[in-house]
C-alpha positions in Angstrom: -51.2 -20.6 11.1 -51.5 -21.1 7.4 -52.1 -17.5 7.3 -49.1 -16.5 9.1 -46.9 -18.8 6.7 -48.2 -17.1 3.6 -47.1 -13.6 5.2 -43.4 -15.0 6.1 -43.2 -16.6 2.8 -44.6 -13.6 1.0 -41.8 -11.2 3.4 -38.9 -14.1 2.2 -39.9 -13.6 -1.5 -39.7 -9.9 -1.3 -36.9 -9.6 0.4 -34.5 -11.8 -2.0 -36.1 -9.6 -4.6 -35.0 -6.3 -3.2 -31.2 -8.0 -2.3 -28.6 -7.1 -4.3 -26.4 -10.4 -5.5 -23.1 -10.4 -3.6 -20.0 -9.3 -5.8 -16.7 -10.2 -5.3 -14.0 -8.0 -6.3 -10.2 -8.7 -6.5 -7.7 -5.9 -6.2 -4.2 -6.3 -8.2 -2.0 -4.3 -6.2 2.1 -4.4 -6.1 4.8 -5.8 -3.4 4.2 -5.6 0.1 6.6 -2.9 0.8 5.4 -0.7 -2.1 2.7 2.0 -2.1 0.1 0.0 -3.9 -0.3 -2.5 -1.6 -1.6 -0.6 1.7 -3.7 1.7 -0.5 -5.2 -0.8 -1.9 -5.8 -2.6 1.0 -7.5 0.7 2.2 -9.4 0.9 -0.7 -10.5 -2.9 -0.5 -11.9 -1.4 3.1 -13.6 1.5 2.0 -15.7 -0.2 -0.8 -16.4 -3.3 1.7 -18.0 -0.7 4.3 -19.6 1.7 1.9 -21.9 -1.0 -0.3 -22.6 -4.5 1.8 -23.0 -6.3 -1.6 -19.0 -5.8 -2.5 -16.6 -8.1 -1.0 -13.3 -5.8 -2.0 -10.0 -8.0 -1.2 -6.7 -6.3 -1.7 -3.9 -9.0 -3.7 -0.1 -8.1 -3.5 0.7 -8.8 -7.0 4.2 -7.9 -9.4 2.5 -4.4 -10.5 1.6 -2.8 -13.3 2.1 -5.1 -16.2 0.9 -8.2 -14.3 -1.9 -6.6 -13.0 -3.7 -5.6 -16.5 -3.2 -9.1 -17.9 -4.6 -10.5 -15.0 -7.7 -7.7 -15.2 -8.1 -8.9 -18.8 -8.4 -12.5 -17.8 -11.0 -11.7 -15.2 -8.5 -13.0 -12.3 -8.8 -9.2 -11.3 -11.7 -6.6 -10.9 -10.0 -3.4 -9.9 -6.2 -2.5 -10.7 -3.5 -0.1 -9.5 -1.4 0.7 -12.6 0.8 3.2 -14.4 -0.3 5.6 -16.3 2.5 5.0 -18.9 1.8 1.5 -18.9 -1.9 1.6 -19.4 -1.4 3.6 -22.2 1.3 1.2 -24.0 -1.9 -2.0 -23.2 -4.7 0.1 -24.5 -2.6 0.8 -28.0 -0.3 -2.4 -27.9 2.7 -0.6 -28.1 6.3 -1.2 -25.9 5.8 -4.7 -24.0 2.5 -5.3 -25.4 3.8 -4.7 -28.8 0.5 -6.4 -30.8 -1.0 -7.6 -28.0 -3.5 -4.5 -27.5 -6.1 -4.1 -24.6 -8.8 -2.0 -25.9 -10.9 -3.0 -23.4 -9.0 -1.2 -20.3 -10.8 1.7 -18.5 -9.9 4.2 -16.6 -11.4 4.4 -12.8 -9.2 7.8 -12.2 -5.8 9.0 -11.6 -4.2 9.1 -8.0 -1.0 10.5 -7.7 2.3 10.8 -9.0 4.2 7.5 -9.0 8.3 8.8 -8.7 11.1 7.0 -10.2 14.1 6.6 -7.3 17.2 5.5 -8.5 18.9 4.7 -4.8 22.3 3.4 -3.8 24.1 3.2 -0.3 26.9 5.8 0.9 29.5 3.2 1.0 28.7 2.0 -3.1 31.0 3.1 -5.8 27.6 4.7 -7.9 27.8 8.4 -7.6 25.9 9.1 -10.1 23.7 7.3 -13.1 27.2 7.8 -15.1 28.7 4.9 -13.0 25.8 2.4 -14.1 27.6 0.5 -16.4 28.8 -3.3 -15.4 27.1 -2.7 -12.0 24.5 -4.7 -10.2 21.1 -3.2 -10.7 17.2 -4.2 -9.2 15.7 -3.5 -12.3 11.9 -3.9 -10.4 9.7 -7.2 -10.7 9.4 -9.6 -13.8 6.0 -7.5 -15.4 6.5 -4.5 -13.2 6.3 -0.7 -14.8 9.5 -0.1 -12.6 11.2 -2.7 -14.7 10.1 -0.6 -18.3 11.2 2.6 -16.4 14.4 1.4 -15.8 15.0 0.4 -19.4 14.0 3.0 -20.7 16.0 5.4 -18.6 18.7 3.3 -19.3 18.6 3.6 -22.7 18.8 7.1 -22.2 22.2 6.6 -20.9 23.3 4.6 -23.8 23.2 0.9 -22.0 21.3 -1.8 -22.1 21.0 -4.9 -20.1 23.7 -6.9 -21.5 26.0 -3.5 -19.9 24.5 -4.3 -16.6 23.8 -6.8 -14.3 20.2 -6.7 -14.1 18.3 -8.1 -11.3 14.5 -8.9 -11.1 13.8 -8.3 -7.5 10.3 -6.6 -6.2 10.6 -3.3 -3.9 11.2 -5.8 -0.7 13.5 -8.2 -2.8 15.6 -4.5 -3.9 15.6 -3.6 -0.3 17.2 -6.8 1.0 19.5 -6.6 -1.4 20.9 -3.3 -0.9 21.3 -3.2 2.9 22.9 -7.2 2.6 25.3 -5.8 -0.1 24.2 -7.9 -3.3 22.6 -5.1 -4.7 24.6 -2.2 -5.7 21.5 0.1 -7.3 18.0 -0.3 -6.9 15.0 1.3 -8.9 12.0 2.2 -7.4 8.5 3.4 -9.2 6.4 4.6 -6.5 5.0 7.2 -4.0 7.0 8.4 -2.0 8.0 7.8 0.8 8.2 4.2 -0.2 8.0 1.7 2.6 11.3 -0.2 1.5 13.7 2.6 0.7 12.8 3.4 4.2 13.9 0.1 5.6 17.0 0.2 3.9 17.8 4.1 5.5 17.1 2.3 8.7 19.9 0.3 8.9 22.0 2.3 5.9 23.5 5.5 4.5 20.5 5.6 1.7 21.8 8.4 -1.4 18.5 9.0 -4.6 20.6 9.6 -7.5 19.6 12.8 -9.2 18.0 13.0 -12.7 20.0 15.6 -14.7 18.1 18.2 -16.5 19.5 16.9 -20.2 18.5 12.6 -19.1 15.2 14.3 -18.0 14.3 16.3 -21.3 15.6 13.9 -23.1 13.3 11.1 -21.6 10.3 13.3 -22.2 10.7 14.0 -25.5 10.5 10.3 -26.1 8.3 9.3 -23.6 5.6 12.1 -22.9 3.9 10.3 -19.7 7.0 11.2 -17.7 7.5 14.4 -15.8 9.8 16.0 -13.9 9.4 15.5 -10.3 11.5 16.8 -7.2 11.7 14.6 -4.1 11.8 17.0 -1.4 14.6 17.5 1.1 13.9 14.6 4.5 11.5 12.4 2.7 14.2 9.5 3.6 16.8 10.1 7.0 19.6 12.0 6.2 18.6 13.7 2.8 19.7 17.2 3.2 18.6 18.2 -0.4 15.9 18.1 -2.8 16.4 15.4 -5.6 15.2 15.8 -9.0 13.7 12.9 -10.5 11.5 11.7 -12.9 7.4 10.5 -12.3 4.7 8.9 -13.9 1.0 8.7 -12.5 -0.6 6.1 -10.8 -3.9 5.3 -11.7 -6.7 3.1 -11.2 -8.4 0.5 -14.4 -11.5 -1.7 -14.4 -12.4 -3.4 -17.7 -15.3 -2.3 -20.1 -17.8 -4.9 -19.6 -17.6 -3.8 -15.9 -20.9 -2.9 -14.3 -21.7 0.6 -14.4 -23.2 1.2 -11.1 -20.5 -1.0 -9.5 -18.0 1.1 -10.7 -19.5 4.1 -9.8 -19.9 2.7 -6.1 -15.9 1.6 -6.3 -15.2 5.1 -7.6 -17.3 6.9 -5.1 -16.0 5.4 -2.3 -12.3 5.3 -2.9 -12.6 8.9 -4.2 -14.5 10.3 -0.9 -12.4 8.2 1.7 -9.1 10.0 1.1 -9.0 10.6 5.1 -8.5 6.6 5.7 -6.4 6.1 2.6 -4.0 9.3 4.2 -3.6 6.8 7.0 -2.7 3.6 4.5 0.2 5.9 3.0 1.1 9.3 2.8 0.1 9.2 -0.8 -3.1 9.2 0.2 -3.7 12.6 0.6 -3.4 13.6 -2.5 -6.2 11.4 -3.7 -8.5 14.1 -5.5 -11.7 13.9 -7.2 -10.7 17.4 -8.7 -7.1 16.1 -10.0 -8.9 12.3 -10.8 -9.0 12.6 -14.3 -5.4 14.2 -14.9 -3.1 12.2 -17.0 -5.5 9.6 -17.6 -4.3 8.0 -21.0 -7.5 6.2 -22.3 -11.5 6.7 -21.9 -13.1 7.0 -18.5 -15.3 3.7 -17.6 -19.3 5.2 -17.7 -19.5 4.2 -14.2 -16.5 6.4 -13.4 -17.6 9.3 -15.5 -20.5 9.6 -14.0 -19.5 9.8 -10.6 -16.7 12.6 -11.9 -19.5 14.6 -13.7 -21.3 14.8 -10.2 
C-alpha cells in the first residue's frame, strides 16, 4: 500500500510539473453592434479551443483608443485597434500627444476598417457640404471613429463648435438615426456593419460619398487612410458603389507579453478564418499572407515568428 502511494504521489508530482499554468486573457473589443465585437468573440473561441491553458474572454469596450490604455494598464491582454490610432500611441502624437506607448506590439493586420458617413432619405444632408449646424454621432468618447470624424471634418473646414456633436457608440448612432435625434452618423468599421444594417431595416439608409478632392486631400495629411469603395447592395436599397475612405484594423498585445503565448494567439486566430467568416463577413479576409500589411509599429516576437513560418 505504501508502495502504491509513492507511485500516485510520484504520478501527482509529475503531472503538475508537465501542466502549463492557466492564463487568462481579456479581449478589448468595440460596441456590440460593431465588427469588433463578434470577431473578437470568435477569436476569444478559437484561442480557448486551440491551447486548454488560455481562458480567451471577448469585452465589448468604446474601441480603439480605450482599448490601448486599457492594454497598457494590464486590464487587457489582446486588443482590436486601428491602425491609424496605434500608430498616433506608439509615437504620442494626435490624442496621445506626449503620452507615448512604446510598448504596443503588433499581433497582425486584419482587414480594412471603412469610414461610413450615413444619413436617412428623409434628412436634409445630401452631401458632407450640408454638415454644418447639423446633428452628428461623432463615434464613442475614446473611439478611432470619433478622431476620423474630426479629422475629416476638418477637411471640410468645421469643427465641433460648427456642429452638434454627439458621442454615441455604433448602437447609440443607430438608435438615434432611425428615432430621428440623429441627423448623421459616422461609422469606422467593416462592412457590413451590424448597426447601419438595423437602421436600413426600418429606414431609407443613404452613405454619403467621399469626393476625390476630401479624399486626396485627407491622405496627404493623414497617410494611414486609403481610398475604399463600398460596393453596390452592401446595405438594402444601395444601387451604387460609394467611395469612401478606410483605415486597417489590426490586432496589439504589449511587449512584455509572452512569446509563446502570443504565438499560440496568433496562430490560432490566423488559421481559424473559416469560424471567424461566420462571426462577420470581415472575416474572410483574415490572411496570414496580407497580416503584416499596414502594420504601423514592430511585430511582437511571438507574432513574428509565427508569420516567418
Amino acid at each position: 500500500m505504501r508502495k502504491l502511494l509513492m507511485i500516485l504521489f510520484a504520478l501527482f508530482v509529475l503531472a503538475s510539473l508537465g501542466a502549463q499554468e492557466r492564463v487568462f486573457v481579456n479581449i478589448g473589443t468595440g460596441g456590440t453592434a460593431g465588427t469588433y465585437y463578434p470577431l473578437g468573440g470568435a477569436m476569444a473561441e478559437l484561442i480557448s479551443k486551440a491551447h486548454s491553458y488560455i481562458n480567451a474572454t471577448a469585452v465589448s469596450t468604446g474601441a480603439s483608443v480605450a482599448n490601448i490604455n486599457k492594454l497598457v494598464e494590464g486590464e487587457f491582454q489582446l486588443v482590436l485597434v486601428q491602425n491609424d490610432v496605434t500608430f498616433y500611441a506608439f509615437n504620442g502624437t494626435e490624442m496621445f500627444k506626449d503620452k507615448a506607448k512604446p510598448n504596443l506590439r503588433g499581433v497582425g493586420t486584419l482587414y480594412a476598417e471603412t469610414i461610413q458617413i450615413v444619413t436617412v432619405a428623409s434628412s436634409k444632408v445630401k452631401s458632407l457640404n450640408d454638415l454644418r449646424g447639423k446633428r452628428i454621432a461623432v463615434g464613442a468618447a475614446g473611439s478611432g471613429t470619433e478622431v476620423n470624424c474630426r479629422q475629416i471634418l476638418e477637411a471640410l473646414g468645421l469643427s465641433y463648435k460648427d456642429v452638434s456633436p454627439q458621442y454615441l457608440n455604433f448602437a447609440e448612432a443607430a438608435n438615434g438615426l432611425r428615432d430621428g435625434n440623429v441627423d448623421v452618423a459616422v461609422v469606422t468599421a467593416g462592412v457590413p456593419t451590424a448597426a447601419i444594417r438595423d437602421v436600413a431595416s426600418q429606414k431609407d439608409v443613404v452613405i454619403l460619398p467621399v469626393s476625390d478632392a476630401l479624399a486626396r486631400k485627407l491622405i496627404n495629411k493623414y497617410p494611414f487612410y486609403t481610398k475604399f469603395s463600398i460596393p453596390k447592395e452592401t446595405y438594402p436599397k444601395q444601387t451604387r458603389d460609394v467611395q469612401t475612405l478606410a483605415v486597417k484594423a489590426m490586432l496589439l498585445v504589449d511587449a512584455s507579453a509572452d512569446e509563446q503565448l502570443v504565438y499560440d494567439m496568433t496562430k490560432a486566430i490566423f488559421t481559424g478564418t473559416e469560424r471567424l467568416a461566420m462571426a462577420h463577413a470581415q472575416g474572410k479576409n483574415i490572411m496570414k499572407k496580407s497580416g503584416r500589411d499596414g502594420m504601423p509599429i514592430p511585430l511582437h516576437p511571438g507574432a513574428e515568428k509565427f508569420f516567418k513560418e
